[in-house]
C-alpha positions in Angstrom: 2.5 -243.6 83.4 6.3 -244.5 83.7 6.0 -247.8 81.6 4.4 -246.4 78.5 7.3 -244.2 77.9 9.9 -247.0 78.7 8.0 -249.2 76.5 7.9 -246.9 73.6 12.6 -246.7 73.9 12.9 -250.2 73.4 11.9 -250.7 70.0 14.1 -247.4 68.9 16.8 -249.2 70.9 16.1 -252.3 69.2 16.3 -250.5 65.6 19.2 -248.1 66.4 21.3 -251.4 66.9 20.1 -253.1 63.7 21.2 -249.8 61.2 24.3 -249.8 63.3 25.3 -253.6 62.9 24.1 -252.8 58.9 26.5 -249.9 58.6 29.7 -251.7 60.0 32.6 -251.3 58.0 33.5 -255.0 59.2 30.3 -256.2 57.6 31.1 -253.9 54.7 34.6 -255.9 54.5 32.8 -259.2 54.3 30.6 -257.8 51.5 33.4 -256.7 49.3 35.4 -260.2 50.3 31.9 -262.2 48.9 32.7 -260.3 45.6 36.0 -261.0 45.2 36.8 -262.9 41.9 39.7 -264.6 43.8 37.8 -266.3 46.5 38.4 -268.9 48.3 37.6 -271.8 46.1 39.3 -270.6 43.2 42.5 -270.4 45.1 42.4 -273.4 46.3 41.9 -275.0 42.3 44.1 -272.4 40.1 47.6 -272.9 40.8 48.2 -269.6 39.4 47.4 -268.1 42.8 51.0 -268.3 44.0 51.7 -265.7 42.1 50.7 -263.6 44.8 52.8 -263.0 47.7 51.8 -265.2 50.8 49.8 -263.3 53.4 47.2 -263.6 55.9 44.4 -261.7 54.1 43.8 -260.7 50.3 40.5 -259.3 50.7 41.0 -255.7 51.9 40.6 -253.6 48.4 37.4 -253.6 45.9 37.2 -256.1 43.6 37.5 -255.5 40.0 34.5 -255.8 37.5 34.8 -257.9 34.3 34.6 -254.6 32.3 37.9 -253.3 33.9 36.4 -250.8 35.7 36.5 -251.0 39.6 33.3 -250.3 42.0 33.6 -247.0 43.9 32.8 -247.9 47.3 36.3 -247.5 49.2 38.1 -250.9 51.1 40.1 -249.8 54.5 43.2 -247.5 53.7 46.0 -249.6 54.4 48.6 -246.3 54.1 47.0 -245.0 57.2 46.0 -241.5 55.3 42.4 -240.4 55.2 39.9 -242.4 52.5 36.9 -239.8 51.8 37.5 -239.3 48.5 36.4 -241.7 45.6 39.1 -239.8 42.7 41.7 -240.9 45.0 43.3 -237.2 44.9 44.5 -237.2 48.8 46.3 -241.2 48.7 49.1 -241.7 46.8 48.7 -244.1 43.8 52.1 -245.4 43.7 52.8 -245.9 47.4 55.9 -244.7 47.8 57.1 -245.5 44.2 58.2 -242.5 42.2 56.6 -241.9 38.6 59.0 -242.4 35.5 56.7 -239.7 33.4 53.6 -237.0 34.2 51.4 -236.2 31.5 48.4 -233.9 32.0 45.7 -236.0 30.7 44.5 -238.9 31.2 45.2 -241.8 28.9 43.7 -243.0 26.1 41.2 -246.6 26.9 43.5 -249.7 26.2 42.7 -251.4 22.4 41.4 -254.7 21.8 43.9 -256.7 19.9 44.9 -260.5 19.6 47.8 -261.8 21.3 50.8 -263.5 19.3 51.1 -267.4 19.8 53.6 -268.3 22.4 57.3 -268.8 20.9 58.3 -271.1 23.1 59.0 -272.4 26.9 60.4 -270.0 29.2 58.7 -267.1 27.7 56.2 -264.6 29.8 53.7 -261.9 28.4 53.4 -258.0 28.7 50.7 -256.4 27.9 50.9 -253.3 25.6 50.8 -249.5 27.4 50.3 -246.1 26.8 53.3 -244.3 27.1 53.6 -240.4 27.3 55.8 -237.8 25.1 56.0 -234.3 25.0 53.9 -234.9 21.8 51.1 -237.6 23.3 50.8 -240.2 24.7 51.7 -243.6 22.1 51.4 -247.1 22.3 53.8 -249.8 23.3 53.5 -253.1 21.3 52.5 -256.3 23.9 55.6 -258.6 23.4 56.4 -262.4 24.9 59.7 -261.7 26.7 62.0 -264.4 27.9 62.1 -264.7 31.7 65.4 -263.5 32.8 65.8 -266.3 35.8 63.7 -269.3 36.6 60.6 -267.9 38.5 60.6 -264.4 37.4 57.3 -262.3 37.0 56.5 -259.2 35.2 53.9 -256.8 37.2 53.2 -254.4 34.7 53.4 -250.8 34.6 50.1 -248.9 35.1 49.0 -245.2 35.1 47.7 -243.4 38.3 45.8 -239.6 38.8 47.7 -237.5 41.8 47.4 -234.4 42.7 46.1 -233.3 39.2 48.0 -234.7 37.0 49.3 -238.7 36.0 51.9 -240.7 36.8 53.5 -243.6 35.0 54.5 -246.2 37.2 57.1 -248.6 35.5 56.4 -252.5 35.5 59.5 -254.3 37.0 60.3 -258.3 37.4 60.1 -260.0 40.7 59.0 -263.3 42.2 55.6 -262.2 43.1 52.7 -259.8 41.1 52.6 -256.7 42.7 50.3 -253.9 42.4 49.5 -252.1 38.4 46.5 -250.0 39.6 43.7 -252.7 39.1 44.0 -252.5 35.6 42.7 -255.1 33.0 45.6 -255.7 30.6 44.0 -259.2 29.5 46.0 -262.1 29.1 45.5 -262.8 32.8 46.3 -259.9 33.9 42.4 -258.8 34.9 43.5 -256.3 37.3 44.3 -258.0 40.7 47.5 -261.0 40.2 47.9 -262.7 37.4 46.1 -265.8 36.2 47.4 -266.8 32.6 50.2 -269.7 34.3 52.3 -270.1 37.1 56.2 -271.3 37.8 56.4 -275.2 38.7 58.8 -278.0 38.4 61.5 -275.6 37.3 59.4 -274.5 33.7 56.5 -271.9 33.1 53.0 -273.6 32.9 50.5 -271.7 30.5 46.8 -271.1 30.7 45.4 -272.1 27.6 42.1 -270.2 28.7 43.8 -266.5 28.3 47.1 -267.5 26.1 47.6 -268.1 22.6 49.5 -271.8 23.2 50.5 -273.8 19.8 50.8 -276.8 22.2 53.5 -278.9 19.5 55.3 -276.1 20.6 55.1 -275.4 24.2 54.6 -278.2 26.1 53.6 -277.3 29.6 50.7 -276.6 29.5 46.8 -276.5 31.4 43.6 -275.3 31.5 41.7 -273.1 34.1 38.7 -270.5 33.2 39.6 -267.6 33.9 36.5 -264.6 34.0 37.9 -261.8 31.9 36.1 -259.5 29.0 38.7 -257.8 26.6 36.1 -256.4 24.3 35.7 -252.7 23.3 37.4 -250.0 25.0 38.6 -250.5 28.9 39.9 -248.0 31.1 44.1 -247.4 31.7 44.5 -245.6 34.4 43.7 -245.8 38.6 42.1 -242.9 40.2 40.8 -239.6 38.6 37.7 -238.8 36.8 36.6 -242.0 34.9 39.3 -244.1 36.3 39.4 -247.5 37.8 38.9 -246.9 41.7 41.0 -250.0 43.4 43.2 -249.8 46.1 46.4 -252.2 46.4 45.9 -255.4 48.7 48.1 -256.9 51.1 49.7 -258.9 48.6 49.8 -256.7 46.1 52.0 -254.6 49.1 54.2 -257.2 49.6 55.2 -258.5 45.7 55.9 -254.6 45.6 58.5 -254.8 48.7 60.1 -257.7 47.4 63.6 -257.6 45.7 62.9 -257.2 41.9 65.1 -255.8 38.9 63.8 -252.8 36.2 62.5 -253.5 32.5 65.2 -255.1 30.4 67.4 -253.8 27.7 65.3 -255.0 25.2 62.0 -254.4 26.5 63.2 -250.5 26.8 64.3 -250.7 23.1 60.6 -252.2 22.5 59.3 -248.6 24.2 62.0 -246.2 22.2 61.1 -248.3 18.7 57.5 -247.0 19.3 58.4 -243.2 20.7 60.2 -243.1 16.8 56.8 -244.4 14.7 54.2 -241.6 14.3 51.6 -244.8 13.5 52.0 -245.0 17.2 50.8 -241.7 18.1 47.3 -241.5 19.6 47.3 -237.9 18.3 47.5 -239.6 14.5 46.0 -243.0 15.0 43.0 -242.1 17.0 43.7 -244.9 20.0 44.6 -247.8 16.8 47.8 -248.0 16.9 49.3 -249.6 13.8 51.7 -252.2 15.9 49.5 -253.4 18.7 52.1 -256.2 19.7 55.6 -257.5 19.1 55.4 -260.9 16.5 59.1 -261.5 17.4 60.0 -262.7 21.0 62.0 -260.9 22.8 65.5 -262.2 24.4 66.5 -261.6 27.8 69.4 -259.7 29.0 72.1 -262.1 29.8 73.5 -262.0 33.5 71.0 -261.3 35.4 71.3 -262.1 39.3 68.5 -263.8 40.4 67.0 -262.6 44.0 68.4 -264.1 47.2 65.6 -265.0 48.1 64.1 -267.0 44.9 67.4 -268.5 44.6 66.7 -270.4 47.7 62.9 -271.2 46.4 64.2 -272.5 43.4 66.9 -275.1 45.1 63.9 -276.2 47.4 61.8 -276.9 44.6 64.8 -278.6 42.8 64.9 -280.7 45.8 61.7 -281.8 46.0 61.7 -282.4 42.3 64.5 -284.7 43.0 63.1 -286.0 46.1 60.1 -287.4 44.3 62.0 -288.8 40.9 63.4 -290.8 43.8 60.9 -292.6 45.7 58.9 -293.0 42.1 62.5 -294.8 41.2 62.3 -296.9 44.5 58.7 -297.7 44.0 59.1 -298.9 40.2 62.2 -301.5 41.9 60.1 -304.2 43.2 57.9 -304.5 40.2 61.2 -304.5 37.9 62.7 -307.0 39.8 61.0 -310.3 39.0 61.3 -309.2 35.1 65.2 -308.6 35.5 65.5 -312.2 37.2 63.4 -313.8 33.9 65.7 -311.5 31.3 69.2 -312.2 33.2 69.7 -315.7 31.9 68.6 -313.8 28.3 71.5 -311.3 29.0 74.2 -314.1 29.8 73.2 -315.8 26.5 73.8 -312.4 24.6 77.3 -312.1 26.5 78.3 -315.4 25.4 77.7 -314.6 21.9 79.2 -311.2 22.2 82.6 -312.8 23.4 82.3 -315.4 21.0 81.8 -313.1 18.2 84.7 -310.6 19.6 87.8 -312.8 17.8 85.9 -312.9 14.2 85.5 -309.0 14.2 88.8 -308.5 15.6 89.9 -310.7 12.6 87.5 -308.3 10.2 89.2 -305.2 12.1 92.7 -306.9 10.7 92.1 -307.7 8.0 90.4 -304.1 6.4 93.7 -302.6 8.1 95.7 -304.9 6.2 93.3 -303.8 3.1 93.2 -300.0 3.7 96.9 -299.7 1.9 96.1 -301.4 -1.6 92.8 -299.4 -1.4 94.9 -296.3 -1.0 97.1 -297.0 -4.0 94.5 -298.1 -6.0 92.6 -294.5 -5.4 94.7 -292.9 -7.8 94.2 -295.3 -10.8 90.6 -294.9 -10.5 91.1 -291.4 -10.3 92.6 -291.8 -13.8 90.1 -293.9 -15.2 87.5 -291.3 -14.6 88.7 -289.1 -17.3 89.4 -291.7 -19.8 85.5 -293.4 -18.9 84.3 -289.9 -19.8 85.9 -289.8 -23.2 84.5 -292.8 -24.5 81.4 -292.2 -23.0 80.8 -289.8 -26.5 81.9 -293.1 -28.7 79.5 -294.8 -27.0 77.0 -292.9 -27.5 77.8 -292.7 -31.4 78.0 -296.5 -31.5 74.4 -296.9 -30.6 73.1 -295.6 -33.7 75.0 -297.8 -35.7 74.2 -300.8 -34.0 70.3 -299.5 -33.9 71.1 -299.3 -37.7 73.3 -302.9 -38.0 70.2 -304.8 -36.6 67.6 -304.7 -39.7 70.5 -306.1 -41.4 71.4 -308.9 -39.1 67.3 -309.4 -39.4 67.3 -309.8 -43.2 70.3 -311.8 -43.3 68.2 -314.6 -40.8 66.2 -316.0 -43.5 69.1 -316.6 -46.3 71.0 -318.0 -43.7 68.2 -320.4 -42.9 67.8 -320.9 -46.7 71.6 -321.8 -47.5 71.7 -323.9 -44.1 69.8 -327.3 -46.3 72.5 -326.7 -49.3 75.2 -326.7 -47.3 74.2 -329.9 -45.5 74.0 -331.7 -48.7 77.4 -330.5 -49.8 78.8 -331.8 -46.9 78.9 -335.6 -47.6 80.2 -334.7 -51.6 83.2 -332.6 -49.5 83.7 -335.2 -47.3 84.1 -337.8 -50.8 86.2 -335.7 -52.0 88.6 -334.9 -49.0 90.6 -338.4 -50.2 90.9 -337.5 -54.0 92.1 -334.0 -52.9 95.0 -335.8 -50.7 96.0 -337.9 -53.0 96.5 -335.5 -55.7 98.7 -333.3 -53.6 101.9 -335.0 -53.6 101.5 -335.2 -57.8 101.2 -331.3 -57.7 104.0 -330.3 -55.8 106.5 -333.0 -58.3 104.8 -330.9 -61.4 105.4 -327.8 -60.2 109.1 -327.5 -60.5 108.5 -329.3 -64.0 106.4 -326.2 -64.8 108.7 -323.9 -63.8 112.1 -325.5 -65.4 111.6 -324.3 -69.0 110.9 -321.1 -67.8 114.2 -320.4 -66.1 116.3 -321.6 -69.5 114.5 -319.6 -71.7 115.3 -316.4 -70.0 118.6 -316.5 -71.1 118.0 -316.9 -74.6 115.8 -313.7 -74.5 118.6 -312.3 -72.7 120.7 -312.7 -75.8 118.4 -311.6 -78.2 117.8 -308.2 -76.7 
C-alpha cells in the first residue's frame, strides 16, 4: 500500500520539472536571441555591425518586427526597476536622458517617402521626425548631413510614453549607434543599429540595399540585404498604448555613455525652417507633410573636436592603412625588379639623348631672348596696321563687284584676240621689210625739217610790217 502512492508522485515530479524548465526566463532569453535580426551570422558578413558599441552580449531586448512594431513579451530589465508592465509606464524611456519637449499625445505614424540621392562622400542620413509645438506636432524634412569628423554617427532622436505623457529625446553624433526607442526610421535605421554603411579606410562605405547611391558619384560603395518594410504607416514612438515595446540593449547602453556632441547648427535650422511652414503641420496636412526631406545637403559646423577616444581609433586605422600600402609596396618590388634591370639600359639611352639635346635648346632659349626685343617693337606697328587693314577691308569689298563685272568682258575679248592673233603674224614679216627703208629715211627727214621750217621764220617779219 506504500508504493502505489509513491509511484503515482513521480510522474507529477517528472511533469512539475518539465513546465518549470519551459517557463525559464533563461530559455525565454534564448528564444528572443533565435529571433533576433542581428544574429550571429549576419554579424559576422555585414560590416555595418561595428556600428554598435563592442560588448559581450546584444541579445538582451525584443527584437523588432519588419513592420516597425516590437513584440510585447518583455526582455530582462537591465535598469534594475520592476518589468510587469507591457506600456512601459514604471521604466524610464530615456534612461537617464532628459526630454527636449512633452506633448500630450502621441505622435502621428512616420510617412513613407523616398530618400534623396546621396550628394557626395562623407555625407550621412537622418531620417525625418515629428517634432512638437504648442500648436501640433510637425514634420522635420530627412536631410544627408556632412559628418562633422571622420567616424561620426548620428543616433537619431525618437519619441518615448512616461508617466502619461511623451517625451522627445534628441538624436546626437557619436562613434557608436545608441538607443532611438526601436523605431523604424528606414534607411537602415530598422530600429536596433544602423545597417545602411559603416566607417572604413578613413571614408564612409554606403549600402546600396537601403541608400539612394548615384555610384559616378560616390564611390565607396557595397551591397548587403538588409530586411526592412517602409511601406504604409509605421509607428513613432516607444512605449504607450500602440507603441513600439523594445527595451535598449547593452550596446545600445553603451553608444549612449559614450562621448558624443548635440545636433548641429544647421541641422537645428533644418527643425526651426519647418516649425515656420504651416504645410508642416499634421493639424493641416493630415500626417503628409509637403517637405518630407531636405534635396540640398547639409554642411557641417566647422570646428568640431573630435572625441578623445575616436581620435585614437582613427590614427590606429590610419596606421594600419599605411601598414598595409607598405607590405603591398614591398611585395610588388621583386616582381618590378627584373623589368627595371631590362628598361635601365632604355633609360641611359634616353639620358644620353637628353644631354645631347640640352646645348641645341639652350641655343633655341638664346636665340628667342635675343628675338623677344624686335618682336616687342614690332607689336606696335602691327597694332597700327590693324586699323588701316580695317579700312580697306570696305574697298575690298566694293572691288569685288567690279571685278565680278570686268570678267564677261575679259571673256568676250578672248575670241577677237584669237581672231587678230593670224593678222598680226602675217604683218610681222612686212614690218620686219620695212624696218630698213624706215632707217634709212630718217636721217633725210631730220635734213628737211629745218628746210621746212626756214621760210617760215622770214616771212614773219614781213607780216610784221604789214600790220
Amino acid at each position: 500500500m506504500i508504493r502505489l502512492p509513491t509511484l503515482g508522485i513521480m510522474p507529477l515530479l517528472a511533469t512539475a520539472v518539465v513546465l518549470f524548465i519551459v517557463g525559464c526566463p533563461k530559455n525565454q532569453d534564448q528564444t528572443t536571441a533565435t529571433t533576433n535580426p542581428v544574429s550571429a551570422q549576419d554579424q559576422a558578413t555585414d560590416p555595418a555591425t561595428a556600428n554598435l558599441a563592442p560588448v559581450a552580449d546584444n541579445s538582451s531586448s525584443t527584437a523588432p518586427t519588419t513592420s516597425g512594431v516590437l513584440s510585447t513579451s518583455q526582455a530582462p530589465n537591465m535598469s534594475g526597476a520592476s518589468n510587469q508592465t507591457s506600456d512601459q509606464a514604471s521604466v524610464d524611456p530615456g534612461y537617464g536622458a532628459q526630454p527636449v519637449a512633452t506633448a500630450p499625445e502621441a505622435p502621428p505614424p512616420l510617412p513613407d517617402y523616398d530618400q534623396p540621392p546621396a550628394p557626395d562622400d562623407g555625407y550621412l542620413w537622418t531620417p525625418g521626425y515629428w517634432a512638437w509645438a504648442p500648436t501640433g506636432y510637425y514634420w522635420v524634412p530627412g536631410a544627408w548631413v556632412q559628418a562633422p569628423y571622420e567616424g561620426a554617427l548620428w543616433t537619431p532622436g525618437y519619441w518615448g510614453y512616461w508617466h502619461h505623457h511623451y517625451g522627445f529625446y534628441p538624436g546626437y553624433w557619436g562613434q557608436y549607434i545608441g538607443y532611438y526607442g526601436g523605431i523604424n526610421y528606414g534607411f537602415g535605421y530598422i530600429g536596433f543599429g544602423y545597417q545602411g554603411g559603416y566607417w572604413g579606410g578613413g571614408h564612409f562605405n554606403y549600402n546600396r540595399s537601403v541608400n539612394n547611391i548615384n555610384v559616378s558619384v560616390v564611390h565607396n560603395v557595397y551591397n548587403h540585404s538588409v530586411s526592412e518594410s517602409r511601406g504604409g504607416s509605421r509607428v513613432s514612438f516607444n512605449g504607450g498604448s500602440g507603441g513600439v515595446q523594445v527595451r535598449a540593449r547593452t550596446a545600445e547602453l553603451a553608444g549612449m555613455r559614450q562621448q558624443h556632441i548635440a545636433p548641429m547648427t544647421v541641422q537645428v535650422q533644418n527643425q526651426r525652417a519647418a516649425s515656420t511652414n504651416r504645410a508642416q503641420f499634421a493639424s493641416v496636412n493630415h500626417g503628409r507633410p509637403a517637405s518630407l526631406a531636405v534635396s540640398q545637403p547639409l554642411a557641417a559646423d566647422r570646428n568640431v573636436r573630435t572625441p578623445a577616444a575616436l581620435q585614437s581609433t582613427n590614427r590606429a586605422v590610419a596606421q594600419r592603412s599605411a601598414q598595409v600600402q607598405q607590405t603591398s609596396r614591398q611585395a610588388a618590388l621583386p616582381q618590378a625588379a627584373p623589368q627595371q634591370r631590362q628598361s635601365a639600359p632604355q633609360q641611359r639611352q634616353a639620358e644620353t639623348q637628353q644631354r645631347q639635346a640640352a646645348p641645341q635648346q639652350r641655343r633655341a632659349a638664346t636665340q628667342q631672348r635675343q628675338s623677344a626685343p624686335e618682336q616687342r617693337q614690332a607689336a606696335p606697328q602691327q597694332r597700327q596696321a590693324v586699323p588701316q587693314q580695317r579700312q580697306a577691308a570696305p574697298q575690298q569689298r566694293q572691288a569685288v563687284p567690279q571685278q565680278r563685272q570686268a570678267v564677261p568682258q575679259q571673256r568676250q575679248a578672248v575670241p577677237q584676240q584669237r581672231q587678230a592673233a593670224p593678222q598680226q603674224r602675217q604683218a610681222a614679216p612686212q614690218q620686219r621689210q620695212a624696218a630698213p627703208q624706215q632707217r634709212q629715211a630718217a636721217p633725210q627727214q631730220r635734213q628737211a625739217a629745218p628746210q621746212r621750217q626756214a621760210p617760215t621764220a622770214q616771212a614773219k617779219p614781213e607780216e610784221d610790217r604789214k600790220k
